[in-house]
Backbone of each chain as nested JSON, in Angstrom:
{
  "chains": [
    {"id": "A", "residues": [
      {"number": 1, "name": "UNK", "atoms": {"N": [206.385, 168.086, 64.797], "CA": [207.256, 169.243, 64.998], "C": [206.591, 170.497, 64.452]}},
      {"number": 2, "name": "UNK", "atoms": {"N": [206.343, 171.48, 65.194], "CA": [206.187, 172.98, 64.789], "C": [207.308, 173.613, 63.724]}},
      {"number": 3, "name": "UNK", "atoms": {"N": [206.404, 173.85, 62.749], "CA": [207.269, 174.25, 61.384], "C": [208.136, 175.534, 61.598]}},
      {"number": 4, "name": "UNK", "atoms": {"N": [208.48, 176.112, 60.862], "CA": [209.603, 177.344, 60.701], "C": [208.674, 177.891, 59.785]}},
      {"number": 5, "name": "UNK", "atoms": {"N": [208.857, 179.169, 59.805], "CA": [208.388, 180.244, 59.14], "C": [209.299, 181.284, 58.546]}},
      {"number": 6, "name": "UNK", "atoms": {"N": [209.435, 181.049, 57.272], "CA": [210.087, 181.739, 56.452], "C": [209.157, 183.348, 55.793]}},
      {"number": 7, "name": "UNK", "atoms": {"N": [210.109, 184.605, 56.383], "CA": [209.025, 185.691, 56.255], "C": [209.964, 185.775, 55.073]}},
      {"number": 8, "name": "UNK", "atoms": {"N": [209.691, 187.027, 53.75], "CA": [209.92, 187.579, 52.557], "C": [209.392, 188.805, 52.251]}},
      {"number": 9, "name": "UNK", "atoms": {"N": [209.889, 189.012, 51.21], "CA": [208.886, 190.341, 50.32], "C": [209.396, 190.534, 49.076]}},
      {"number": 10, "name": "UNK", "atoms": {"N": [209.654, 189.186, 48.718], "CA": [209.202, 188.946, 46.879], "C": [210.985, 189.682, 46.154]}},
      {"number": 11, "name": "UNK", "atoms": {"N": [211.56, 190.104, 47.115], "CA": [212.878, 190.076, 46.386], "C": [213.639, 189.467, 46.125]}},
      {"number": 12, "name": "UNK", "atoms": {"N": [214.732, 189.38, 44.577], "CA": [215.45, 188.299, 44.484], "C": [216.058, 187.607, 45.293]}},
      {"number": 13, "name": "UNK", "atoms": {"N": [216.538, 188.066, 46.208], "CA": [217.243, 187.099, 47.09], "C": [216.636, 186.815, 48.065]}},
      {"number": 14, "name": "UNK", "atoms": {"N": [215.255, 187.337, 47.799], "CA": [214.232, 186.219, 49.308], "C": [213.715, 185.134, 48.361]}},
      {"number": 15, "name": "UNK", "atoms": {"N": [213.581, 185.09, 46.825], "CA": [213.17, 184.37, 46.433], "C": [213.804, 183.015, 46.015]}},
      {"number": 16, "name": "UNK", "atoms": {"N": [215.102, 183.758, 45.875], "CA": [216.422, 182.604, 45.709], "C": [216.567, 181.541, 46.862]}},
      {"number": 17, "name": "UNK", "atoms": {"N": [216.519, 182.332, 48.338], "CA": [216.807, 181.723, 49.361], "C": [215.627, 180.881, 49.908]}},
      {"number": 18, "name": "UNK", "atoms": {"N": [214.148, 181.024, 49.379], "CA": [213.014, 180.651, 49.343], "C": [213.277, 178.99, 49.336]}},
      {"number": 19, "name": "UNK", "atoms": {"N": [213.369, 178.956, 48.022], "CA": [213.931, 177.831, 47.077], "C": [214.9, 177.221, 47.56]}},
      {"number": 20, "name": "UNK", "atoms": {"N": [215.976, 177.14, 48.363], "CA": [216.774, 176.521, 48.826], "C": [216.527, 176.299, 50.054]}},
      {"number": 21, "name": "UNK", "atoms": {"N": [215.474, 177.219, 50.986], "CA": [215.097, 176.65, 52.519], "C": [214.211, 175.225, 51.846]}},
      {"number": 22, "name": "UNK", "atoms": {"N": [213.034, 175.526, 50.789], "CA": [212.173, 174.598, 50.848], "C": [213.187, 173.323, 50.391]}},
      {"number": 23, "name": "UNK", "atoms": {"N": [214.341, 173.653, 49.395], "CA": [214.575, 172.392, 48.889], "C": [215.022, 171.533, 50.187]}},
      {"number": 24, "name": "UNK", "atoms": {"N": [215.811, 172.063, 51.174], "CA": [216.549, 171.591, 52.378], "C": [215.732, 171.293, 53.643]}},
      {"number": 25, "name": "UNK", "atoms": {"N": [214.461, 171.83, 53.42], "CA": [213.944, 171.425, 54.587], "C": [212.491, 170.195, 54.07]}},
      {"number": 26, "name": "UNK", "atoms": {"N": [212.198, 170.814, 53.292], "CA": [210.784, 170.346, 52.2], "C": [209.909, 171.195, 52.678]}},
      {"number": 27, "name": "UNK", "atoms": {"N": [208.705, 171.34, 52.021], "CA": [207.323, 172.32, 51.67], "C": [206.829, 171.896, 53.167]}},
      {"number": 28, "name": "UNK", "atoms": {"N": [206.52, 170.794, 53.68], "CA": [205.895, 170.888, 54.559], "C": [206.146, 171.144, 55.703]}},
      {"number": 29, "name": "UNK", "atoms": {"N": [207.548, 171.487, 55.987], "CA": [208.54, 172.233, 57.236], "C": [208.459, 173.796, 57.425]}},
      {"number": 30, "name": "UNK", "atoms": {"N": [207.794, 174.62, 56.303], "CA": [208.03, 175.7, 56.215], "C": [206.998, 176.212, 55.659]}},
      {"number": 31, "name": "UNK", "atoms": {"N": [206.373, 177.463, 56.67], "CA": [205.111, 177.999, 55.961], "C": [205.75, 179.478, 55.703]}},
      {"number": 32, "name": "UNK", "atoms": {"N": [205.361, 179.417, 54.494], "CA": [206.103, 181.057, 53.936], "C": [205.051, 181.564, 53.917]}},
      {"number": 33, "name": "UNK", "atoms": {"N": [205.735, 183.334, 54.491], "CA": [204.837, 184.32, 54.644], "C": [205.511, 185.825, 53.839]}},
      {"number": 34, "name": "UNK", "atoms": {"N": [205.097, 185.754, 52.42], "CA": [205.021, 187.122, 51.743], "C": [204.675, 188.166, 52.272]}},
      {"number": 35, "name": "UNK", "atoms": {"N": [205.394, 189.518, 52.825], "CA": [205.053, 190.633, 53.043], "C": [204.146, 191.344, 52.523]}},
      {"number": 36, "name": "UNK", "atoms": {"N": [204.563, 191.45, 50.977], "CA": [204.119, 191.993, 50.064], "C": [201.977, 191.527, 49.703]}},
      {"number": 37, "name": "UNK", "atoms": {"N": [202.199, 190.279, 50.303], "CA": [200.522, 189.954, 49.736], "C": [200.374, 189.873, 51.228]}},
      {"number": 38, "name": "UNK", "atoms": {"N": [200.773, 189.892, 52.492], "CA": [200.124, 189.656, 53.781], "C": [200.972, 190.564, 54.754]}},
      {"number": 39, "name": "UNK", "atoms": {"N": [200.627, 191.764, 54.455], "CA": [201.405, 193.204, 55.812], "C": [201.031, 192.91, 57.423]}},
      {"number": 40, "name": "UNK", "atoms": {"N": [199.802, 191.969, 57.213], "CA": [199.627, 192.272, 58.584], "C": [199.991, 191.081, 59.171]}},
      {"number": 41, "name": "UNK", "atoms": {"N": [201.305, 190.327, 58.804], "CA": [201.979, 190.034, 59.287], "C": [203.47, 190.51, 59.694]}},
      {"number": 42, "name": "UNK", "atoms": {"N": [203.789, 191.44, 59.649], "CA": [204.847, 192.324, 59.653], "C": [204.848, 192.753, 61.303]}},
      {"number": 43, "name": "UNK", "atoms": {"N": [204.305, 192.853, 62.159], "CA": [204.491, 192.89, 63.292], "C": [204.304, 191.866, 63.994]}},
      {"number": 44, "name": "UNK", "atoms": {"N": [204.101, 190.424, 63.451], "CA": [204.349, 189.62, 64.345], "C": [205.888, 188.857, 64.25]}},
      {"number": 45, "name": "UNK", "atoms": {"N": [206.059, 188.901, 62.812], "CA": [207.888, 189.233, 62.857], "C": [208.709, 189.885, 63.437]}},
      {"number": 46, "name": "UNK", "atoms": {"N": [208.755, 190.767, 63.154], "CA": [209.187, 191.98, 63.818], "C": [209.34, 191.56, 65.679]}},
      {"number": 47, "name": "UNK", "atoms": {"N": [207.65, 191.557, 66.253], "CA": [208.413, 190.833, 67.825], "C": [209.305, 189.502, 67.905]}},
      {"number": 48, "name": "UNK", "atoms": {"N": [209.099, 188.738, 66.973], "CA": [209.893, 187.271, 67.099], "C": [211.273, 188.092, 66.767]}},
      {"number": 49, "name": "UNK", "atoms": {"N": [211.623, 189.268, 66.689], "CA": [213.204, 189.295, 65.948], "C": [213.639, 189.662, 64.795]}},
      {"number": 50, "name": "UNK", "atoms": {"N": [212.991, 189.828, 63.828], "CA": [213.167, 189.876, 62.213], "C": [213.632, 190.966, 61.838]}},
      {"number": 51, "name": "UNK", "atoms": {"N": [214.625, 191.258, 61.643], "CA": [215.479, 192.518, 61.53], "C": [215.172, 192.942, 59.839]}},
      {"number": 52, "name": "UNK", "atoms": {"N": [215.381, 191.871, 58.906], "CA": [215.522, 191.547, 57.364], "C": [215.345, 190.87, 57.098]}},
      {"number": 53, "name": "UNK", "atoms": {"N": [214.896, 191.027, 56.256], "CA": [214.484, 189.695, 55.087], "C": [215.087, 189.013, 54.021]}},
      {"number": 54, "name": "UNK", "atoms": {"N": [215.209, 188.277, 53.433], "CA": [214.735, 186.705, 53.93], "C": [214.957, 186.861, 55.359]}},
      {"number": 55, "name": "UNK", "atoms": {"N": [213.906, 185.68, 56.299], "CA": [214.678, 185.535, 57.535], "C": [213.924, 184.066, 57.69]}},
      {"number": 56, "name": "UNK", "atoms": {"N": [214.228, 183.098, 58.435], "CA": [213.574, 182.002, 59.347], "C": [213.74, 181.879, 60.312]}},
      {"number": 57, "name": "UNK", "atoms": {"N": [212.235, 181.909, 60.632], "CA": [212.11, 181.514, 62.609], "C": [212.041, 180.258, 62.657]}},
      {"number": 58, "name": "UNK", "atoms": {"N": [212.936, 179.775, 63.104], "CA": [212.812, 178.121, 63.796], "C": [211.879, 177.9, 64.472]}},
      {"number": 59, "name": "UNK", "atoms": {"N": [211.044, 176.615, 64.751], "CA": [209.803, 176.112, 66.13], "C": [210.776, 176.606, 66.8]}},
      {"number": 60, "name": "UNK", "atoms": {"N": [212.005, 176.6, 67.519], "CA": [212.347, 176.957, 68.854], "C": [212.501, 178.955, 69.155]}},
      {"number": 61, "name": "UNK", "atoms": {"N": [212.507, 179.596, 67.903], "CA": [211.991, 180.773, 67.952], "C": [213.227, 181.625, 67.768]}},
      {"number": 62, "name": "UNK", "atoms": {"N": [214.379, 180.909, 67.146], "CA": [215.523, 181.587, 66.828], "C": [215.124, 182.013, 65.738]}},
      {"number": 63, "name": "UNK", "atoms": {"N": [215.758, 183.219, 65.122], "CA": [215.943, 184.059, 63.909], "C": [216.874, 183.898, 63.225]}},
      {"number": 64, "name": "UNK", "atoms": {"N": [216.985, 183.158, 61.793], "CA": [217.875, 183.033, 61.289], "C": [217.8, 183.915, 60.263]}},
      {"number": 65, "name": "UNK", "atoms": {"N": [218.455, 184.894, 59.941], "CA": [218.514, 186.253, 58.758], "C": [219.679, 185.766, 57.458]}},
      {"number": 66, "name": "UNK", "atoms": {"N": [219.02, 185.451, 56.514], "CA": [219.874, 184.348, 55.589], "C": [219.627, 185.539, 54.373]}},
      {"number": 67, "name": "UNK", "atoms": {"N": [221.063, 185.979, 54.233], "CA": [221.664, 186.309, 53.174], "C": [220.901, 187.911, 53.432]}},
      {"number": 68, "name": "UNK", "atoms": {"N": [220.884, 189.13, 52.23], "CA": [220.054, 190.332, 52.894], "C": [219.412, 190.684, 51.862]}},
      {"number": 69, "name": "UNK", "atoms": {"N": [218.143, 190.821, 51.982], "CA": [217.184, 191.245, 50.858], "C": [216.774, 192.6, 50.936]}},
      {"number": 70, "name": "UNK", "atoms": {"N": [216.078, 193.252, 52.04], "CA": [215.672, 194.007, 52.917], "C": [215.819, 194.313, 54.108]}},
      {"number": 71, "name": "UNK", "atoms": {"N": [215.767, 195.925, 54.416], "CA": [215.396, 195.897, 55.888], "C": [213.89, 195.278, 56.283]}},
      {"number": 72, "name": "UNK", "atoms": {"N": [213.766, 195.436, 57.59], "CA": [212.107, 195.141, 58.2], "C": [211.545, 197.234, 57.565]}},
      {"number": 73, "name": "UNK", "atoms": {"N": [212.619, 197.787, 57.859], "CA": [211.938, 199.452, 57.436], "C": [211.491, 199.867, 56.022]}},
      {"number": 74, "name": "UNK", "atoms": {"N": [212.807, 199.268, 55.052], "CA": [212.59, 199.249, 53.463], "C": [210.845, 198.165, 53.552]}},
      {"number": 75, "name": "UNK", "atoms": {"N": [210.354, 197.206, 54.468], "CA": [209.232, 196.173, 54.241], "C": [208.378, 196.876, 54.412]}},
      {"number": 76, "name": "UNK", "atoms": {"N": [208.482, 197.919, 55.463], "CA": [207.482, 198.835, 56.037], "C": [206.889, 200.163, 55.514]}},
      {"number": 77, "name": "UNK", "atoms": {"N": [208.122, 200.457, 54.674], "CA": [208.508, 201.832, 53.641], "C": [207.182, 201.655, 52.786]}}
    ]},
    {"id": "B", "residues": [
      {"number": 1, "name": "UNK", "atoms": {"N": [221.003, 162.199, 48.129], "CA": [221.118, 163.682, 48.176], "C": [222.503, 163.992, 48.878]}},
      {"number": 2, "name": "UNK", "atoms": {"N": [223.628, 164.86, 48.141], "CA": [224.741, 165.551, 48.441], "C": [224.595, 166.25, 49.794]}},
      {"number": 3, "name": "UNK", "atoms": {"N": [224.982, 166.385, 50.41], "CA": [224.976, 167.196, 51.77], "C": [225.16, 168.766, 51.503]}},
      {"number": 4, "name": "UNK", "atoms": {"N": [225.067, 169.258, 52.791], "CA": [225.017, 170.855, 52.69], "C": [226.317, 170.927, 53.728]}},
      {"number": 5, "name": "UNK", "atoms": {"N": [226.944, 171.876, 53.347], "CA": [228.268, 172.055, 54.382], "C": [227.95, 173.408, 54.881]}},
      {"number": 6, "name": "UNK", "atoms": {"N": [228.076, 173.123, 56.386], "CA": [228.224, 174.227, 57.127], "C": [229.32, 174.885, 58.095]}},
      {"number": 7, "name": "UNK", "atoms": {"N": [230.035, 176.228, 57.058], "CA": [231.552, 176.91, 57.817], "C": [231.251, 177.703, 58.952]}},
      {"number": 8, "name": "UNK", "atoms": {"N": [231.675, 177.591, 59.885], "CA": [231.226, 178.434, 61.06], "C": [233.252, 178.532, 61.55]}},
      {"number": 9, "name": "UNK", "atoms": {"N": [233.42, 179.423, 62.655], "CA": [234.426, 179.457, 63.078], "C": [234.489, 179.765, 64.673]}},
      {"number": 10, "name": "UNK", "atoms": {"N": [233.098, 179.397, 65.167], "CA": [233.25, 178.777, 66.773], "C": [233.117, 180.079, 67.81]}},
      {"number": 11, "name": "UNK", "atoms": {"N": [232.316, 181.056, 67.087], "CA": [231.972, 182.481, 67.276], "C": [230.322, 182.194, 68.172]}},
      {"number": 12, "name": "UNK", "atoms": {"N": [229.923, 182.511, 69.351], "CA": [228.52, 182.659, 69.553], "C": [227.431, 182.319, 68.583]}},
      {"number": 13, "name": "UNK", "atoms": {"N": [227.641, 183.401, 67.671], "CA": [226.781, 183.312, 66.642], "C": [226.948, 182.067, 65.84]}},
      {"number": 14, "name": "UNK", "atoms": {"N": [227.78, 181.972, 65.468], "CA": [228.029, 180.197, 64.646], "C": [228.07, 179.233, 65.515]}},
      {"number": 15, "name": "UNK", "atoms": {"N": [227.984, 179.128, 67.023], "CA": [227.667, 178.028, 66.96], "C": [225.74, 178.273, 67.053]}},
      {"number": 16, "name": "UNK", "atoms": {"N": [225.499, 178.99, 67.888], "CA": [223.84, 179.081, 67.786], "C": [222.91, 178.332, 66.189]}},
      {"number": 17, "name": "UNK", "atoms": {"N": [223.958, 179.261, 65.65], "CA": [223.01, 178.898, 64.114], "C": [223.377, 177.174, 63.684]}},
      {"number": 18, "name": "UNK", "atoms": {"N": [224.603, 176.777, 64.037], "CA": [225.044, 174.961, 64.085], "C": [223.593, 174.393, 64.6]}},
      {"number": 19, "name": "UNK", "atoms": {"N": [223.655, 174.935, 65.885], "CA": [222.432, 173.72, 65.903], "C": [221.233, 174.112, 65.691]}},
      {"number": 20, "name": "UNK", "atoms": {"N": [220.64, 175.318, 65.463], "CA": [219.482, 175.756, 64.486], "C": [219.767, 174.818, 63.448]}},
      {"number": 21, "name": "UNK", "atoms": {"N": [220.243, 174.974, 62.409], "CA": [220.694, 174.166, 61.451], "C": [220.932, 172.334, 61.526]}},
      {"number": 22, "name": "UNK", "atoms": {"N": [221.433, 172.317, 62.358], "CA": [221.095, 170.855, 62.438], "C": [219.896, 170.306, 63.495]}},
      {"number": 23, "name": "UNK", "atoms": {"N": [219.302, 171.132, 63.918], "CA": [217.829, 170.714, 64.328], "C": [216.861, 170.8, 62.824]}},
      {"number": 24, "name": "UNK", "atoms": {"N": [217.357, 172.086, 62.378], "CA": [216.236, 171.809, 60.801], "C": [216.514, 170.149, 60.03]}},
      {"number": 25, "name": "UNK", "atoms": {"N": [217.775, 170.706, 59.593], "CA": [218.09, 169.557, 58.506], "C": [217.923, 168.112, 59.037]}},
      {"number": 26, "name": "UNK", "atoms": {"N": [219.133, 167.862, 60.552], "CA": [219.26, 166.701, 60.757], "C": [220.803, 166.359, 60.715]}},
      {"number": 27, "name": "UNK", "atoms": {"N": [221.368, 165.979, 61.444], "CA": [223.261, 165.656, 61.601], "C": [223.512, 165.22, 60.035]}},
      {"number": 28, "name": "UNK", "atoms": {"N": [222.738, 163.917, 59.425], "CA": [223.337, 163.194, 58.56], "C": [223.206, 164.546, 57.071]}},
      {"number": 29, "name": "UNK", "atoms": {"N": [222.203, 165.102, 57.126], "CA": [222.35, 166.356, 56.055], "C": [223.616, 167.237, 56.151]}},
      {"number": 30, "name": "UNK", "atoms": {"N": [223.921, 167.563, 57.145], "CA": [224.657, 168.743, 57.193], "C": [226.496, 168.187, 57.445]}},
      {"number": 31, "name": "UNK", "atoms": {"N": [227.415, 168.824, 56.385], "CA": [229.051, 168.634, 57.028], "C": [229.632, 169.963, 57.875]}},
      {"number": 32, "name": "UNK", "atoms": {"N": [229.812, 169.86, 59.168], "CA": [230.018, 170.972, 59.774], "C": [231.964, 171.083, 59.792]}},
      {"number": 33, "name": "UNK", "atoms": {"N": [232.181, 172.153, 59.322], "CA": [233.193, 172.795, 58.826], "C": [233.509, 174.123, 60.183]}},
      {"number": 34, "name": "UNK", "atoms": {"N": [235.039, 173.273, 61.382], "CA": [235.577, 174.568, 61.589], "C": [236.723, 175.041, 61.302]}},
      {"number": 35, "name": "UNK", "atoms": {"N": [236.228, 176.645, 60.883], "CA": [238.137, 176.879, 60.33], "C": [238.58, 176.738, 61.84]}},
      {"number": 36, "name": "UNK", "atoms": {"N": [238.27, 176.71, 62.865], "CA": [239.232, 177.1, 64.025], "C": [240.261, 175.483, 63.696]}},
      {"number": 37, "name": "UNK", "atoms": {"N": [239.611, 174.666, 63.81], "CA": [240.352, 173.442, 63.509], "C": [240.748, 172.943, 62.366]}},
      {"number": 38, "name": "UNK", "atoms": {"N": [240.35, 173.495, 61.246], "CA": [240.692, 173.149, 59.631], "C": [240.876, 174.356, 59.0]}},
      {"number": 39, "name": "UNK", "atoms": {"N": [241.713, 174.841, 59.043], "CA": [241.996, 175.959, 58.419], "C": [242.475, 175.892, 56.836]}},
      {"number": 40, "name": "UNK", "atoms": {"N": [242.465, 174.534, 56.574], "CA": [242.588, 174.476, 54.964], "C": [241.564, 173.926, 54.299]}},
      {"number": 41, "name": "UNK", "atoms": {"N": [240.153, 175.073, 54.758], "CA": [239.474, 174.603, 53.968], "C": [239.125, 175.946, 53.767]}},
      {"number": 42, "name": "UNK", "atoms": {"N": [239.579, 176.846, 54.205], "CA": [239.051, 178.236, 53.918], "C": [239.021, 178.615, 52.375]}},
      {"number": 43, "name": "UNK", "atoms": {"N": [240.219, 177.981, 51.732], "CA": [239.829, 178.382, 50.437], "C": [238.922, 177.742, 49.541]}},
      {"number": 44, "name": "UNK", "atoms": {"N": [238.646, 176.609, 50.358], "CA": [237.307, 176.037, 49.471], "C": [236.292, 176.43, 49.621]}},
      {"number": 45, "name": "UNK", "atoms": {"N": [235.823, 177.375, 50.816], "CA": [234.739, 177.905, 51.289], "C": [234.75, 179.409, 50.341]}},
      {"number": 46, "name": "UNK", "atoms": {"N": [235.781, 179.782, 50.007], "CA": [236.046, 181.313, 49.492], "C": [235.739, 181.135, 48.267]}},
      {"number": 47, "name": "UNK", "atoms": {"N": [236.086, 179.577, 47.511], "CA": [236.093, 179.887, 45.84], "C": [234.253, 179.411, 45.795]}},
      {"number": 48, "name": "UNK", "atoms": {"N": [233.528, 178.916, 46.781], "CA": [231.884, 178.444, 47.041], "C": [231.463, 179.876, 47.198]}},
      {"number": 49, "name": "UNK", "atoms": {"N": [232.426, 181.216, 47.416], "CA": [231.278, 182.242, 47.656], "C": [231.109, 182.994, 49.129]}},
      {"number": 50, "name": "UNK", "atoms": {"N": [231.37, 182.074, 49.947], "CA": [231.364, 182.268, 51.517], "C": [232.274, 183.57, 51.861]}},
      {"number": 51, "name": "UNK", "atoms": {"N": [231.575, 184.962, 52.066], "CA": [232.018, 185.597, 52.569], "C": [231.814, 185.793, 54.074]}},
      {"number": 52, "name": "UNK", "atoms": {"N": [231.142, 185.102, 54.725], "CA": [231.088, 185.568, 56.343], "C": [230.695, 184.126, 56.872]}},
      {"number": 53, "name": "UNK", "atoms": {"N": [231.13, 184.201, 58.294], "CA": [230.662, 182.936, 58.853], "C": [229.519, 183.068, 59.833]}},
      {"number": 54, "name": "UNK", "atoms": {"N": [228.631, 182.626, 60.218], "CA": [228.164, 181.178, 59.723], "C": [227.565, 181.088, 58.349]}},
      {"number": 55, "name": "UNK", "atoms": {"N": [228.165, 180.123, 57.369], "CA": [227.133, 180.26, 56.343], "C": [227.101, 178.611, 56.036]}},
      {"number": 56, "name": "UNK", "atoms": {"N": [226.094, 178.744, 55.369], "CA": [226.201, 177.24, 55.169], "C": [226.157, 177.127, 52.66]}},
      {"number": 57, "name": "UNK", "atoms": {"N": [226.543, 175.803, 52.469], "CA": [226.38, 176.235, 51.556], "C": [225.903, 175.227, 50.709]}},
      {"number": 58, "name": "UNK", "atoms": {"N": [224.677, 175.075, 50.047], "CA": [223.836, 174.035, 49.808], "C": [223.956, 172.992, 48.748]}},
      {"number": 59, "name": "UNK", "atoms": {"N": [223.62, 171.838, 48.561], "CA": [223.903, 170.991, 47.683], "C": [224.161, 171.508, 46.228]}},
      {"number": 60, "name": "UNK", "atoms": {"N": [223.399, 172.496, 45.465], "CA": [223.477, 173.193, 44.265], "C": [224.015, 173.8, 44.093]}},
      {"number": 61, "name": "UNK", "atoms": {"N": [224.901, 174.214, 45.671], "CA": [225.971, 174.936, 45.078], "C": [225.405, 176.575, 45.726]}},
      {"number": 62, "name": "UNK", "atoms": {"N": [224.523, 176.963, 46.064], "CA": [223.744, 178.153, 46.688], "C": [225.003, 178.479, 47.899]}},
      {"number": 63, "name": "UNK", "atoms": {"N": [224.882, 179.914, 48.093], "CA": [225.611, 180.066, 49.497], "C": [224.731, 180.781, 50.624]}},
      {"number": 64, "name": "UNK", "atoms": {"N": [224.002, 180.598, 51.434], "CA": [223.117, 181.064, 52.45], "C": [224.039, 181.85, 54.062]}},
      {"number": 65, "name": "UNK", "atoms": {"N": [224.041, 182.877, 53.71], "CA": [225.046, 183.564, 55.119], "C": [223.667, 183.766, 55.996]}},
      {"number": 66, "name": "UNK", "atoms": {"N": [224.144, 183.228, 57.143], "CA": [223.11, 182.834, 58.054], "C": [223.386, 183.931, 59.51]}},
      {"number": 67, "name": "UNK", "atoms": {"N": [223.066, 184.785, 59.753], "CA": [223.187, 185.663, 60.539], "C": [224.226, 186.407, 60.315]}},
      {"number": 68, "name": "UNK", "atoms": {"N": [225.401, 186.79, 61.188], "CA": [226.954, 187.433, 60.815], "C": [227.489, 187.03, 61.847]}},
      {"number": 69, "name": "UNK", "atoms": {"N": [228.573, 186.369, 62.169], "CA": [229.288, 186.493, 62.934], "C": [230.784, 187.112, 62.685]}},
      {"number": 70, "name": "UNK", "atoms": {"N": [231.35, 186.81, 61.941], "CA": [232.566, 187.172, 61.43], "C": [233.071, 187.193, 59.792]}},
      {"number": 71, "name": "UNK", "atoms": {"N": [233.3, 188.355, 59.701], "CA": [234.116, 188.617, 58.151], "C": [234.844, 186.994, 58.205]}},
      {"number": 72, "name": "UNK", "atoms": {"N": [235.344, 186.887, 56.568], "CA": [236.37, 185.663, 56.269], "C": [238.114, 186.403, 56.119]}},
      {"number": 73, "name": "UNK", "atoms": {"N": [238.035, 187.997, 56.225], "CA": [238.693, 188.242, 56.995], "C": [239.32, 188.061, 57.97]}},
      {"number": 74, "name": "UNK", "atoms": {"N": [238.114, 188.167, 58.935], "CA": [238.598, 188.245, 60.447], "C": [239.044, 186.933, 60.659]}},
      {"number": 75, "name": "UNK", "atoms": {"N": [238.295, 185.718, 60.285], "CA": [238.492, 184.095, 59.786], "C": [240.142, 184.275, 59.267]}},
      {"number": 76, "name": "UNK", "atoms": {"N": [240.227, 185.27, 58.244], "CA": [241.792, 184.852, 58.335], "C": [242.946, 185.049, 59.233]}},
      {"number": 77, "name": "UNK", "atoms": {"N": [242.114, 186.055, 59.451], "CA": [243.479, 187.317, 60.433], "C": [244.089, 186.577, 61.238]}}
    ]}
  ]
}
């Protein structure tokens, strides 16, 4: 199965919600991607959907925006 | 491992994220919770934290609001 990708940017509640995707899914379901140490991933979010952060893209390419940390603009700011 | 309960109230958006959610986790992880049909569980979902639906809310006790579909308001109204 094609993992989910959990995007962030190191705020408490991306970090909180971090921790509870990995506990629920496990480490190897989910490749997290920090804003903050990797920008130039910020536009490939952004086309999948990513309004805010925390968010997870499912393998099937839904956007799930879990709980609100950030905008994608405050990521970009 | 305790299950994760997930309140939705049968809105577009909650159900989309249902089976996002149970494609991640898996049926036997997840208790899917509708107020449309159980409406006495709303206050167990309210004193867990759950202000909007879909949310799901995790074994530790975490509450993850998973997109927006509806205030617990509007859930009551």
């Amino acid at each position: 199965m094609a993992k989910s990708v959990f995007y962030h940017a190191g705020c408490p509640v991306c970090v909180s919600a971090e921790h509870d995707i990995i506990n629920l899914l496990g480490t190897e379901q989910v490749e997290v991607v920090h804003f903050g140490t990797d920008k130039t991933r910020i536009a490939e979010a952004e086309k999948a959907g990513v309004k805010s952060v925390p968010a997870l893209v499912t393998p099937n390419g839904n956007v799930l925006h879990i709980n609100f940390g950030a905008s994608m603009a405050d990521v970009k700011g």
